[in-house]
N, C-alpha and C positions, 0 to 999 in steps of 0.2 A: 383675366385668367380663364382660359378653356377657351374651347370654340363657342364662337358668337350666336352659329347654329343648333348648338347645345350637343354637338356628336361628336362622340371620342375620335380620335383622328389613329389613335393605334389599331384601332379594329378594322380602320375603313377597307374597304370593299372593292374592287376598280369599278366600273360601271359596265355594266353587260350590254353587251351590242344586242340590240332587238332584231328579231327575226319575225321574219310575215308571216303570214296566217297559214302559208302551202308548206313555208321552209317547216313551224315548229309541226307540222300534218305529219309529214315526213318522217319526221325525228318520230314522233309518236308512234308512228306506224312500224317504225324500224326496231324500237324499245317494245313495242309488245309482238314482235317477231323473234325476241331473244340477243337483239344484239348486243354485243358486250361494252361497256361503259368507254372504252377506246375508240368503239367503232363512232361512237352514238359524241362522243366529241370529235371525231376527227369530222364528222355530217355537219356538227356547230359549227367548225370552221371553216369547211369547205360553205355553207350558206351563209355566214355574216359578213356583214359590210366592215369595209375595211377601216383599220381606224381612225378614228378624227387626230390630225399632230395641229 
């Protein structure tokens, strides 16, 4: 009964594509410029690797 992992499976999470060390610079840089939380994901997407199917 449960996961074997011991982690609720209603809450989970997707897994976050990792960004390098220039892409997250970037994002940083762009967030304490004032950019707005659209802009500053739309930088996420445009810099993460595509996803694993």
């Amino acid at each position: 009964m449960g996961d074997p992992d011991g982690e609720d499976q209603r809450y989970a999470v997707p897994r976050a594509r990792k960004l390098g060390p220039e892409q997250e610079h970037a994002i940083s840089v762009a967030a304490s410029r004032g950019a707005t939380l659209r802009e500053l994901a739309a930088l996420h997407r445009l810099y993460a690797p595509a996803p694993m199917r």
